[in-house]
PDB file of N, CA, C and O in Angstrom:
ATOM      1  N   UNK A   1     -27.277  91.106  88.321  1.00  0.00           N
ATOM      2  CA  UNK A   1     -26.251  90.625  89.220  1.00  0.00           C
ATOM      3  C   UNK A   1     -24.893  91.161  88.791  1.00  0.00           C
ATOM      4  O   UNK A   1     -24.742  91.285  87.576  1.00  0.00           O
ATOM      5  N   UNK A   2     -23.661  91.575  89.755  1.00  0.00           N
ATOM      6  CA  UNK A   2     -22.931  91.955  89.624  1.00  0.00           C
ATOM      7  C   UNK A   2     -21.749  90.191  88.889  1.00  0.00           C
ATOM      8  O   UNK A   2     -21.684  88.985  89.128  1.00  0.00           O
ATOM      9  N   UNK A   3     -21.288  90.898  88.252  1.00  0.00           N
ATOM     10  CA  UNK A   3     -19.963  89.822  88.302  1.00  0.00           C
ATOM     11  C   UNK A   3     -18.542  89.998  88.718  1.00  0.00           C
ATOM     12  O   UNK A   3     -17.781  90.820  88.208  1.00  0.00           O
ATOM     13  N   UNK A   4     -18.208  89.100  89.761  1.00  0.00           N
ATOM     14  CA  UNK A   4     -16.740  89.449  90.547  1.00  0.00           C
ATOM     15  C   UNK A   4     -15.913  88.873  89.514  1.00  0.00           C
ATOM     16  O   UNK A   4     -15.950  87.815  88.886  1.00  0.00           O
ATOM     17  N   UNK A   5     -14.836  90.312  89.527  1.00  0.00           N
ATOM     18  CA  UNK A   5     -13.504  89.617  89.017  1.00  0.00           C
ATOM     19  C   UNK A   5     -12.615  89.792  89.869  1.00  0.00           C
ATOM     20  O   UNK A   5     -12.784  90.210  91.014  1.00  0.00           O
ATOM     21  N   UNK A   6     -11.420  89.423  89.265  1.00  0.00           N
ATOM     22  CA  UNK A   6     -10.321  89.091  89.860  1.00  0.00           C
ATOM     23  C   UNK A   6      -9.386  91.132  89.887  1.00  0.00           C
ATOM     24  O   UNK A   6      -9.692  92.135  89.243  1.00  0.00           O
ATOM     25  N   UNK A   7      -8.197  90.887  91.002  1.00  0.00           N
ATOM     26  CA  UNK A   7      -7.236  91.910  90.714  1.00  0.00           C
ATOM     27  C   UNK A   7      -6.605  91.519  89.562  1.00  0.00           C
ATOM     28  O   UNK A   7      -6.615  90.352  89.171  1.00  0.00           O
ATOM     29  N   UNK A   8      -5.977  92.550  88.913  1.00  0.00           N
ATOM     30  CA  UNK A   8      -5.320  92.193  88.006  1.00  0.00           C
ATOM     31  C   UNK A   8      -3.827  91.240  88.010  1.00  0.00           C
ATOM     32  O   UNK A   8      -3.230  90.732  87.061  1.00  0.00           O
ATOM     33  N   UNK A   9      -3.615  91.237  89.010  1.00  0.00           N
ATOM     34  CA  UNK A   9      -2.416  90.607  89.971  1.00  0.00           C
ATOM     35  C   UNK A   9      -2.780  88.986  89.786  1.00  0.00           C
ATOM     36  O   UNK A   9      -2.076  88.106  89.292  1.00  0.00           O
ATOM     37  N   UNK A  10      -3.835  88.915  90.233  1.00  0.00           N
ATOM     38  CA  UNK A  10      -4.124  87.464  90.597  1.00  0.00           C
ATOM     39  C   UNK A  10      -4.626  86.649  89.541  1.00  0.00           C
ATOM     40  O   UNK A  10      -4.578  85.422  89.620  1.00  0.00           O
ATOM     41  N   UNK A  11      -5.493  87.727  87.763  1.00  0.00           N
ATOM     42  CA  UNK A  11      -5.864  87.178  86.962  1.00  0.00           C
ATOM     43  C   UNK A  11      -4.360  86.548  86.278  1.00  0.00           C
ATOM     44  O   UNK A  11      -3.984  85.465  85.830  1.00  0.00           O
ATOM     45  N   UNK A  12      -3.705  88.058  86.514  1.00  0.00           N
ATOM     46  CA  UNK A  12      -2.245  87.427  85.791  1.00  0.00           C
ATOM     47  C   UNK A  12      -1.596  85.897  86.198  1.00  0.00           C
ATOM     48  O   UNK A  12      -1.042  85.135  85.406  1.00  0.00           O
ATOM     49  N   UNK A  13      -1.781  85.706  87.389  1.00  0.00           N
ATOM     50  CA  UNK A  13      -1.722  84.383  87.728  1.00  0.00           C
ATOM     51  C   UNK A  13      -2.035  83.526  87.512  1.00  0.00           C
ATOM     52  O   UNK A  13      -1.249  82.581  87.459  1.00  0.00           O
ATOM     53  N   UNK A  14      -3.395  83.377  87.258  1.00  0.00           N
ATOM     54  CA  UNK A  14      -4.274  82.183  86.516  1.00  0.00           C
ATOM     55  C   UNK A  14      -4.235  82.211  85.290  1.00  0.00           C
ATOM     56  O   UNK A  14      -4.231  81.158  84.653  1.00  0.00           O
ATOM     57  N   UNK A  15      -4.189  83.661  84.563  1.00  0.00           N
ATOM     58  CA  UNK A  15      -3.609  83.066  83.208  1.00  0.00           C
ATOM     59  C   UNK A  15      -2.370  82.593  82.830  1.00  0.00           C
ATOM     60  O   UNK A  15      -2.223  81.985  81.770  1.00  0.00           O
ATOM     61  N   UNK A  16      -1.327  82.848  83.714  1.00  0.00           N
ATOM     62  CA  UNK A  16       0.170  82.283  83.442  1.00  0.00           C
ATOM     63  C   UNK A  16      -0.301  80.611  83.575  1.00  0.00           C
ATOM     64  O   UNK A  16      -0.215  79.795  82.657  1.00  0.00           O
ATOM     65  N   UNK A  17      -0.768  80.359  84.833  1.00  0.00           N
ATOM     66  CA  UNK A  17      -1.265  78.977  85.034  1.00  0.00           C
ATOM     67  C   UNK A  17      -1.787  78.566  84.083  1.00  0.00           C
ATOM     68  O   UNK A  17      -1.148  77.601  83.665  1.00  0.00           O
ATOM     69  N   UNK A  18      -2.896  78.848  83.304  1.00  0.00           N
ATOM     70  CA  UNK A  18      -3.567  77.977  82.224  1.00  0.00           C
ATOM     71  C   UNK A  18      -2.685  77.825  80.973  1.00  0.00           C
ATOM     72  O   UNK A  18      -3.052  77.072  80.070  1.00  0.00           O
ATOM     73  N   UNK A  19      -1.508  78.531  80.887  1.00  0.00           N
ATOM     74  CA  UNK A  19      -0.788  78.697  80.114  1.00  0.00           C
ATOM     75  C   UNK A  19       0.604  77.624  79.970  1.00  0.00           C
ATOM     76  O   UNK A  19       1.300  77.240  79.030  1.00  0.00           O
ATOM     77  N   UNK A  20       0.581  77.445  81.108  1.00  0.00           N
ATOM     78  CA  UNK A  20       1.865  76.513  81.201  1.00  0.00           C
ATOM     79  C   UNK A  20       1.380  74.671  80.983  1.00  0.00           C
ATOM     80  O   UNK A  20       2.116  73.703  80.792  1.00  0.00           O
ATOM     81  N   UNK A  21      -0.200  74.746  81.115  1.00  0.00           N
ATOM     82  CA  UNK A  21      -0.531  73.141  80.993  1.00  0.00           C
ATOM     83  C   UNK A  21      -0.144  72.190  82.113  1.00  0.00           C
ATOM     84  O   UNK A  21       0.754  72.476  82.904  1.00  0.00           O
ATOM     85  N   UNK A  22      -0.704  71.267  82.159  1.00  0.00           N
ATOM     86  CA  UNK A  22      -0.810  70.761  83.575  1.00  0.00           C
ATOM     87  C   UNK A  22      -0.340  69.044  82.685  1.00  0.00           C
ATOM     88  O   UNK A  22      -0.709  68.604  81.596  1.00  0.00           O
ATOM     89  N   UNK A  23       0.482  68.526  83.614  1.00  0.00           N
ATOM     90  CA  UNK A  23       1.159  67.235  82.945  1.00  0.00           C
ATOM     91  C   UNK A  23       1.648  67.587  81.520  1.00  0.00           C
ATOM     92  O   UNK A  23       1.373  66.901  80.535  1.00  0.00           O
ATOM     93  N   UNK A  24       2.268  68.520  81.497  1.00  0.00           N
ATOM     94  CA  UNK A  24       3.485  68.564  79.517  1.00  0.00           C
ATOM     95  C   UNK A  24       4.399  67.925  80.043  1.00  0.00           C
ATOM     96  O   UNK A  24       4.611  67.979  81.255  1.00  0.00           O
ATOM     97  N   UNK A  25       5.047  67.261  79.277  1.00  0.00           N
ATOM     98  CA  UNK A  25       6.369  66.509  79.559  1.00  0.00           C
ATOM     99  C   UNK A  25       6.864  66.478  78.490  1.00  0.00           C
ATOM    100  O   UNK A  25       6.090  66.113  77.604  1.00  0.00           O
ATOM    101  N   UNK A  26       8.177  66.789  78.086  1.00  0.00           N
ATOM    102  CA  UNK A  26       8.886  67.138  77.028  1.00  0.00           C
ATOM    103  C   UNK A  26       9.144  65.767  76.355  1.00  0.00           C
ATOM    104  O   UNK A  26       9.221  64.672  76.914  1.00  0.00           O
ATOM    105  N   UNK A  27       9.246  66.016  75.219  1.00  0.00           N
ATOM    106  CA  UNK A  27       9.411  64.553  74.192  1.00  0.00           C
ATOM    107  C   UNK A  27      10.078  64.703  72.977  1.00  0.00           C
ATOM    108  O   UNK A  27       9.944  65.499  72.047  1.00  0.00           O
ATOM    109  N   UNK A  28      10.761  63.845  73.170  1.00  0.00           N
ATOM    110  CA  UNK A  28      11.845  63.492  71.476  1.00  0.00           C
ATOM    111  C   UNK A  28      10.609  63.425  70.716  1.00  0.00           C
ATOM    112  O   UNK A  28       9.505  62.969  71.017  1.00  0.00           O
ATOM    113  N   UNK A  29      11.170  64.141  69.364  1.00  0.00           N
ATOM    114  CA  UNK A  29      10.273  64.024  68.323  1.00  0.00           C
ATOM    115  C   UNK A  29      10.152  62.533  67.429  1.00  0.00           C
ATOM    116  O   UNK A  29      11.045  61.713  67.216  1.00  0.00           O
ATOM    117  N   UNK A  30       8.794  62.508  67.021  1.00  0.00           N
ATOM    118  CA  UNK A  30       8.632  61.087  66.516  1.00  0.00           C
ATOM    119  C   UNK A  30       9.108  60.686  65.332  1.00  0.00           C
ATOM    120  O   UNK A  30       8.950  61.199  64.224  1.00  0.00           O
ATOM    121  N   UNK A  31       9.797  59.576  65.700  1.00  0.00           N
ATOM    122  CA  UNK A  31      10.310  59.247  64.297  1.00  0.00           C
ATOM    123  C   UNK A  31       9.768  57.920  63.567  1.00  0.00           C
ATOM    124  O   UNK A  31       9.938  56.783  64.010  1.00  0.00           O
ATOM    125  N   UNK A  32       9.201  58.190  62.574  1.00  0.00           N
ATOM    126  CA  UNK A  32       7.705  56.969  61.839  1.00  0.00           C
ATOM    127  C   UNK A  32       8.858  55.899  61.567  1.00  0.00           C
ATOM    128  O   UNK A  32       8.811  54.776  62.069  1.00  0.00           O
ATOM    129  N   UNK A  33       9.883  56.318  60.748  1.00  0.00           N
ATOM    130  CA  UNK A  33      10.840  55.060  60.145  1.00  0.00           C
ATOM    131  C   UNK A  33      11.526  54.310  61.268  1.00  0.00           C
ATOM    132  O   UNK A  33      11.944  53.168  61.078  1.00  0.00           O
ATOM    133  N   UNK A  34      11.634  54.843  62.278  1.00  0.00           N
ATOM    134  CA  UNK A  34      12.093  53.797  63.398  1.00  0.00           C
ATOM    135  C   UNK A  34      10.951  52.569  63.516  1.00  0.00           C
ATOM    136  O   UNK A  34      11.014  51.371  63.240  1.00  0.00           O
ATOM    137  N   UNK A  35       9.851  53.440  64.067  1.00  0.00           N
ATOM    138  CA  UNK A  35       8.916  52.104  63.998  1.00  0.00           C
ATOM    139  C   UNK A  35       8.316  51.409  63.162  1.00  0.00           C
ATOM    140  O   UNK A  35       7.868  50.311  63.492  1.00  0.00           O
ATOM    141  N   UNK A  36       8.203  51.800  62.148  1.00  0.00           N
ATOM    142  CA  UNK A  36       8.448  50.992  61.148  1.00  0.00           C
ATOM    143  C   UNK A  36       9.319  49.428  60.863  1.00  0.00           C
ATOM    144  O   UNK A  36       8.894  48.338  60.479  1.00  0.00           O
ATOM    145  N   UNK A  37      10.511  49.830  61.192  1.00  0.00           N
ATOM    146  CA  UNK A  37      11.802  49.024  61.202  1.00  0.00           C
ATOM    147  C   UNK A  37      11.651  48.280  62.586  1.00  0.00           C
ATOM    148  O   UNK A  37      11.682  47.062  62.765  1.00  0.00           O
ATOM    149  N   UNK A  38      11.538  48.943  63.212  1.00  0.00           N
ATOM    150  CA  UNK A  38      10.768  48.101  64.666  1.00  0.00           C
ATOM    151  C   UNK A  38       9.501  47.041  64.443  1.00  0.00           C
ATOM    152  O   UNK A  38       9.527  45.871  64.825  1.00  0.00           O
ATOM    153  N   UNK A  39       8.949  47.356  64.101  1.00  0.00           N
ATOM    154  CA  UNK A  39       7.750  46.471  63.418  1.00  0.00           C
ATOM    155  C   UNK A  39       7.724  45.362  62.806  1.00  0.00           C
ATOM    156  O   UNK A  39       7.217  44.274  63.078  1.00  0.00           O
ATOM    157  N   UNK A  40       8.380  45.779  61.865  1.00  0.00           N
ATOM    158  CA  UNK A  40       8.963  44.700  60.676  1.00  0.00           C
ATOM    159  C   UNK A  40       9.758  43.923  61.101  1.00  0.00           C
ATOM    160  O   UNK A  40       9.629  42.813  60.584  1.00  0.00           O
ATOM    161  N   UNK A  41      11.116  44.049  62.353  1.00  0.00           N
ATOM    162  CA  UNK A  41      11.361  43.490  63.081  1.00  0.00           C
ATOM    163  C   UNK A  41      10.701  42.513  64.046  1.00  0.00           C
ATOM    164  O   UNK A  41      10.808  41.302  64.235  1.00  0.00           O
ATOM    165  N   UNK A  42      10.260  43.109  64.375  1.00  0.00           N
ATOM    166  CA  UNK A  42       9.478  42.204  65.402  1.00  0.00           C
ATOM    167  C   UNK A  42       8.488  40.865  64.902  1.00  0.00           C
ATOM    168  O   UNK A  42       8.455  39.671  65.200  1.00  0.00           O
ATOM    169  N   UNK A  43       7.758  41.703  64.035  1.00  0.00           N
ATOM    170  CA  UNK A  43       7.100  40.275  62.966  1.00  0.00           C
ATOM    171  C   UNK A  43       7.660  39.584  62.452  1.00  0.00           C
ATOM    172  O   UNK A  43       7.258  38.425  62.342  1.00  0.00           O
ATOM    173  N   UNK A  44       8.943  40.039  61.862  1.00  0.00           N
ATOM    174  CA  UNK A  44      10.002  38.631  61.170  1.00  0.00           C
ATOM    175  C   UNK A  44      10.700  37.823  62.491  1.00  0.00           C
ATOM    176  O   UNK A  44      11.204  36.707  62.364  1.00  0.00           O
ATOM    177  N   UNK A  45      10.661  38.424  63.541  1.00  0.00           N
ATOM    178  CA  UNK A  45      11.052  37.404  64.531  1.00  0.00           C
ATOM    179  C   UNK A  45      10.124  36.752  64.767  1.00  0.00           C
ATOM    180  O   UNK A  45      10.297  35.535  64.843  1.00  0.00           O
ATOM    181  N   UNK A  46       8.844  37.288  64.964  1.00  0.00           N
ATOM    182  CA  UNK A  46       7.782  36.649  65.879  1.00  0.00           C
ATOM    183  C   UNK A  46       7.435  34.672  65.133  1.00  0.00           C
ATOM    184  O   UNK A  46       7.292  33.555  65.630  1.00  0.00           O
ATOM    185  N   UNK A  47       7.452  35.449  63.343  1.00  0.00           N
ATOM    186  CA  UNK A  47       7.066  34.799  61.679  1.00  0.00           C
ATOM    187  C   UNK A  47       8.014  33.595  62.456  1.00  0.00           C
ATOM    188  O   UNK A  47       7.436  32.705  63.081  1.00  0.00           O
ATOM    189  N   UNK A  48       9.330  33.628  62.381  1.00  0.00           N
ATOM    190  CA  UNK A  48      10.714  32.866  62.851  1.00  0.00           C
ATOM    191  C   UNK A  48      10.482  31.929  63.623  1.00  0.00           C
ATOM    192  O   UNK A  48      10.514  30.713  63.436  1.00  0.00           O
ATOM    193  N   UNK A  49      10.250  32.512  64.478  1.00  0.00           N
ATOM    194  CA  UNK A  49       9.870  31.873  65.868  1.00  0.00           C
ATOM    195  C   UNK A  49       9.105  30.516  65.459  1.00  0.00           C
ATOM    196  O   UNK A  49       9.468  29.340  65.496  1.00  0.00           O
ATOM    197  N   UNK A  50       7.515  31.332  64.923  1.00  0.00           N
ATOM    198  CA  UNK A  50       6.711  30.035  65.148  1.00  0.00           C
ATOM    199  C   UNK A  50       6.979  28.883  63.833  1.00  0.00           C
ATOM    200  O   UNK A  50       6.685  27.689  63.882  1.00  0.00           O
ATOM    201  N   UNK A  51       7.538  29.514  62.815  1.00  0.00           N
ATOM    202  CA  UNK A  51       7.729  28.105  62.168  1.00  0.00           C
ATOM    203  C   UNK A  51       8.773  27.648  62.310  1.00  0.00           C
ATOM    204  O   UNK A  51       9.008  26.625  61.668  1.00  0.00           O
ATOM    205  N   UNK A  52       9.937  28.254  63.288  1.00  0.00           N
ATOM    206  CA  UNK A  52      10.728  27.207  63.895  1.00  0.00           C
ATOM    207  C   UNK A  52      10.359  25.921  65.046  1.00  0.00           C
ATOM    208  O   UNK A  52      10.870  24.809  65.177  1.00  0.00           O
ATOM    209  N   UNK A  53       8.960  26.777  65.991  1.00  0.00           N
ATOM    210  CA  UNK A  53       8.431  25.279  66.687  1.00  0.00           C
ATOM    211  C   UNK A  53       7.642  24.707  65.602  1.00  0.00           C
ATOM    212  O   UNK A  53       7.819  23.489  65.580  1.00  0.00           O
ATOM    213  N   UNK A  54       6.700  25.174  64.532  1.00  0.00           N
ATOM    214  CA  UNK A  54       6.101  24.283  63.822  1.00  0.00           C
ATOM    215  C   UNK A  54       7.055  22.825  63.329  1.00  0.00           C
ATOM    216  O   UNK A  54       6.809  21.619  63.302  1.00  0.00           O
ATOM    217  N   UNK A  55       8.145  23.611  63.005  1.00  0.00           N
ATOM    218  CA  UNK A  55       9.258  22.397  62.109  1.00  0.00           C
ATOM    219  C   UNK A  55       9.652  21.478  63.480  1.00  0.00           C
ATOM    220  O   UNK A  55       9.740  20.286  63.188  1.00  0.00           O
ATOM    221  N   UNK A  56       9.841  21.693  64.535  1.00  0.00           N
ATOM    222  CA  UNK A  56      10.513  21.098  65.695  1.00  0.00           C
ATOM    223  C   UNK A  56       9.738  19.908  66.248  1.00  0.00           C
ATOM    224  O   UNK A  56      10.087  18.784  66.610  1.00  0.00           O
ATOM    225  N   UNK A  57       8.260  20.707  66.174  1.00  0.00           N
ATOM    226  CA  UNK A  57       7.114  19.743  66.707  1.00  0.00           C
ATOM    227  C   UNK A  57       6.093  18.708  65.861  1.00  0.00           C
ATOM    228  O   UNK A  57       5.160  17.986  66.211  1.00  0.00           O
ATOM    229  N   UNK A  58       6.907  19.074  64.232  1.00  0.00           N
ATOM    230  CA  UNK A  58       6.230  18.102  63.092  1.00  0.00           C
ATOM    231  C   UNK A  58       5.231  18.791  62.872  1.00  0.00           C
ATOM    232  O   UNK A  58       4.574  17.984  62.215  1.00  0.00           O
ATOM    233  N   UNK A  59       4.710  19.559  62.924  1.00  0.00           N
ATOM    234  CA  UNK A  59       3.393  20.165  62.359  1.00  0.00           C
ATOM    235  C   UNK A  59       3.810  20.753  60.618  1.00  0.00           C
ATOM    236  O   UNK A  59       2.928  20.723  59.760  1.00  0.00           O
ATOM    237  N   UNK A  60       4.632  21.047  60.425  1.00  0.00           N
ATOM    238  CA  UNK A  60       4.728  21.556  59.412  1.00  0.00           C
ATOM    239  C   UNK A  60       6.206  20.663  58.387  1.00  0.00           C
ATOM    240  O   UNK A  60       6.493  21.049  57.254  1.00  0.00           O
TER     241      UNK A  60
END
């Protein structure tokens, strides 16, 4: 069996296409120590929180 290819015109096309990626969306680079500090944040509030209703509601 023969195999069809492409013009060279049109391969160039589909390889530019496979090349560019389909859904990239550009992104700030990650930064670990933010979330980190985000984290730790959030759990010392969350920590806060509940043994402030514990103390409020007598449980503790």
């Amino acid at each position: 069996m023969s195999e069809r290819k492409l013009y060279p015109e049109d391969q160039k096309r589909v390889d530019e296409y496979l090349k560019t990626g389909y859904n990239v969306t550009p992104r700030k680079p990650f930064k670990p120590m933010r979330m980190i500090i985000m984290l730790i944040t959030v759990v010392t509030v969350f920590s806060a929180f509940s043994i402030f209703l514990a103390r409020t509601s007598g449980v503790y």
